[in-house]
N, C-alpha and C positions, 0 to 999 in steps of 0.2 A: 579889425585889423586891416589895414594900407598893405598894399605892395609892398612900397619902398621896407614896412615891419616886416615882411615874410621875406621877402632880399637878404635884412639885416641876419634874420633866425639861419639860413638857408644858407648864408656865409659860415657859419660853423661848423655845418654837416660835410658828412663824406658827397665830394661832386658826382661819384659813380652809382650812388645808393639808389635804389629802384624809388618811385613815389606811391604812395598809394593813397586811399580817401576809405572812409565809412560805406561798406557797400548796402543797399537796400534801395527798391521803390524807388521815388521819384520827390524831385523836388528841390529846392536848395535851401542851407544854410549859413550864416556869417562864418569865415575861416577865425579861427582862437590861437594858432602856432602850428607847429612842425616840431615833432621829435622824432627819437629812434624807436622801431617796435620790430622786432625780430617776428619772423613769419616764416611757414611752413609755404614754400612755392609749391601753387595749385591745390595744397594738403585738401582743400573743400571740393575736390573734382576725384577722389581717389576713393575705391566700392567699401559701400559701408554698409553695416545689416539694417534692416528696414528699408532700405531705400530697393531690396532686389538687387545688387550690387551696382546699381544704377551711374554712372561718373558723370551723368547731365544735369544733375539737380544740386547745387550746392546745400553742404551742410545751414539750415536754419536760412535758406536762400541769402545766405549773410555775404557771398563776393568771393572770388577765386580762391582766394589764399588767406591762411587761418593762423591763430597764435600757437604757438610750439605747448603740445599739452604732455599728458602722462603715456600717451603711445608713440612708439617710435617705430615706423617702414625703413631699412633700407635702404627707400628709393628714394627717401623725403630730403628734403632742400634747404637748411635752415640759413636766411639770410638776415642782414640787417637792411627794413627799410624805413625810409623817410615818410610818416605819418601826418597828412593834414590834417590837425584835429580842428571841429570845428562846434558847433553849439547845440549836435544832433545829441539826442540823449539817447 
């Protein structure tokens, strides 16, 4: 994927929509597009059993904010963001 391809995708989406990427470790991969993925904001920062109620350790150290699952808080934030997907598996 080119810029100028992730421009093109990037003109379709909402201008205001948060970005996000594959959170884990270290290293890079080729970008593949941008779509929508709905996310719980910070939802992997919020106390979970096992963890001690701990809100430092992300769920599965997978990155701030999580996909909308079978639990609902609340306090939780469901948004739509703009997902770089790219060739991480």
């Amino acid at each position: 994927m080119t810029v100028s391809d992730l421009i093109a995708i990037l003109h379709t989406l909402p201008p205001d929509a948060r970005v996000i990427v594959q959170g884990y470790e270290s290293g890079f991969n080729d970008a593949t597009g941008a779509v929508i993925q709905p996310i719980v904001v910070n939802g992997n920062h919020r106390p979970r059993s096992g963890l001690g109620g701990s809100t430092n350790v992300p769920a599965s150290y997978g990155g701030d904010h999580e996909e909308p699952g079978n639990t609902h808080f609340e306090s939780e934030v469901i948004e739509p963001a703009v997902y770089i997907t790219s060739t991480r598996k």
